[in-house]
C-alpha distance (Angstrom), angle and dihedral (degrees) to the residues before:
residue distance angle dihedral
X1 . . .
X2 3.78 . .
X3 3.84 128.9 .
X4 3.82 129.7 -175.2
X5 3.35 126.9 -143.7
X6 3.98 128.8 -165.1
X7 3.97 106.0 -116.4
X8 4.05 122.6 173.9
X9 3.73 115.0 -88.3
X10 3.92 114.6 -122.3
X11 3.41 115.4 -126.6
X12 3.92 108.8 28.0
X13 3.52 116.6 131.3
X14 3.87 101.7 -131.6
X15 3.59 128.8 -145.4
X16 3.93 116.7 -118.4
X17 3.73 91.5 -156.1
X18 3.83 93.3 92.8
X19 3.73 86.0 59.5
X20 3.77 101.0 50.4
X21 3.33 88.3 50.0
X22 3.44 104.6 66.2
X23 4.15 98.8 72.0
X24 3.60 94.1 55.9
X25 3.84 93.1 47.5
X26 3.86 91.0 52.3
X27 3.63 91.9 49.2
X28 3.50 101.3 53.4
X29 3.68 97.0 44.6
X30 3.81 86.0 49.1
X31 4.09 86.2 49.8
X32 3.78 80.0 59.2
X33 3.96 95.8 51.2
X34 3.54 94.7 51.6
X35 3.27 100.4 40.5
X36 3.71 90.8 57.9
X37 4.27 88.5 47.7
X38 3.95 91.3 47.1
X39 4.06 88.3 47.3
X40 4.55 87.9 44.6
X41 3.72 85.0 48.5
X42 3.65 126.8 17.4
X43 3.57 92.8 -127.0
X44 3.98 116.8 160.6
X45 3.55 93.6 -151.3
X46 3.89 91.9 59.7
X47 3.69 88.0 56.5
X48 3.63 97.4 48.4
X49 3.92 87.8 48.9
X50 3.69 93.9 55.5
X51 4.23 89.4 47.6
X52 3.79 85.5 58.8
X53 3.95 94.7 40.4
X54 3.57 105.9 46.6
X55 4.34 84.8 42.9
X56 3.82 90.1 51.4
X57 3.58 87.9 54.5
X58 3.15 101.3 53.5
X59 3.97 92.6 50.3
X60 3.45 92.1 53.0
X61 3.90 87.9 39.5
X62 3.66 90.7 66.1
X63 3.82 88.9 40.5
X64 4.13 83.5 61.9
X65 3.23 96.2 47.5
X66 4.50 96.3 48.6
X67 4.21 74.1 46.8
X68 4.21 89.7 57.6
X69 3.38 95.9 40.2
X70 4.14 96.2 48.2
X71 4.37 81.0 42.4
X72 4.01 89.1 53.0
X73 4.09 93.5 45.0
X74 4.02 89.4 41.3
X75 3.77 97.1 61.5
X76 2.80 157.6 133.4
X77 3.67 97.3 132.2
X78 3.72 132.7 145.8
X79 3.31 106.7 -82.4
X80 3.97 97.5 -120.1
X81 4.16 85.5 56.3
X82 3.20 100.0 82.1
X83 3.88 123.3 62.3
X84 3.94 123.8 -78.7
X85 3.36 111.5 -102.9
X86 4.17 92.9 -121.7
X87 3.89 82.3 53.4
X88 4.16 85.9 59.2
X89 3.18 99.1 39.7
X90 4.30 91.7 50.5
X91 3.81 80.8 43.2
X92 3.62 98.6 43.9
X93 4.13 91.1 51.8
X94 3.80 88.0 42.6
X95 3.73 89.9 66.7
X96 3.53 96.6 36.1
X97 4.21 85.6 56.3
X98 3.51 84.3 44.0
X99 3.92 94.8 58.6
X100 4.08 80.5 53.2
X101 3.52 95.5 53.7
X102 3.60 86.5 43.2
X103 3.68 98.2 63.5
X104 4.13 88.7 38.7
X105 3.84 83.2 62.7
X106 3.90 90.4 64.4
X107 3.74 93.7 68.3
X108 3.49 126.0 90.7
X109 3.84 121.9 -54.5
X110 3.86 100.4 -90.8
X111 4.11 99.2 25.3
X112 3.74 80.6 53.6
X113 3.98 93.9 67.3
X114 3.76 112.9 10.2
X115 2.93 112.1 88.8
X116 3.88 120.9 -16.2
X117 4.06 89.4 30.2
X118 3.24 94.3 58.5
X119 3.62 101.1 38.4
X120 4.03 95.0 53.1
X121 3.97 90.3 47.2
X122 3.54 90.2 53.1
X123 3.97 94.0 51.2
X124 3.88 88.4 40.8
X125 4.14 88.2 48.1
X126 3.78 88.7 56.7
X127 3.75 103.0 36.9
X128 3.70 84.7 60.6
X129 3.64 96.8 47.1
X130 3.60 87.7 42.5
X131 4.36 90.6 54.4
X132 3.65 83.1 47.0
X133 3.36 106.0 56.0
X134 3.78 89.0 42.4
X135 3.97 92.1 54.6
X136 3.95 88.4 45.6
X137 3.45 85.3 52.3
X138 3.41 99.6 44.7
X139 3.84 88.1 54.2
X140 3.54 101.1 52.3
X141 3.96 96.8 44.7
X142 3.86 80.5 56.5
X143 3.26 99.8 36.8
X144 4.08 93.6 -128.3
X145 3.93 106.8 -150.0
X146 3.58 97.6 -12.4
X147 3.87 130.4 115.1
X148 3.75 134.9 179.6
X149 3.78 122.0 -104.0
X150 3.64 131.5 -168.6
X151 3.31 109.5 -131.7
X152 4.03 129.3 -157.3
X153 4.23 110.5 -134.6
């Protein structure tokens, strides 16, 4: 009996995209966590960790997308590798929303979360998780940098 077993192809130029991605995704879900704990309890400290959140997303936000654009000129990839272009564009809003909440998060402690902080980060938190599961997706229907091997039991 034979199984098969995905194993990395050799040769594939990989996009870093993926990678860059994953700090700004964090962040804004983590916006959304402690916005909700600074809205349950009033607790400066939740506030102040959102500020720094939702602004360190963005940075790194804008780091992703330098990362996508260098990945798109870089080619040649398969053409599946790269993100689909509804995936951009939800992760391309999400950061724009994200530059919103961003600025909302400069106000005062309370009128910085309740209620349009914590309404954008929730949007932003799933837009991203949204784009991600759509990339993810994407990957496995195409199977992105995966091949089939035979392998001997």
């Amino acid at each position: 009996m034979s199984e098969t077993r995905p194993r990395t192809a050799v040769g594939i130029r990989y996009p870093f995209f993926p990678v860059a991605l994953a700090v700004p995704t964090v962040c804004f879900i983590a916006t959304l966590l402690t916005d909700l704990a600074y809205w349950k309890t009033a607790e400066m400290m939740w506030a102040d960790f959102s500020a720094w959140l939702v602004t360190t997303g963005v940075i790194f936000g804008f780091v992703a997308l330098v990362v996508w654009v260098v990945d798109l000129l870089r080619g040649p990839f398969v053409r599946a590798q790269l993100p689909p272009w509804p995936c951009a564009i939800a992760q391309v809003v999400a950061l724009a929303l994200a530059n919103v909440n961003m600025l909302v998060h400069t106000h005062d402690a309370w009128t910085s979360v309740v209620p349009w902080g914590l309404v954008l980060s929730a949007i932003v938190a799933v837009l991203v998780l949204v784009a991600g599961w759509m990339g993810r997706a994407a990957m496995y229907r195409e199977r992105i940098a995966v091949q089939q091997v035979g392998v001997a039991p």
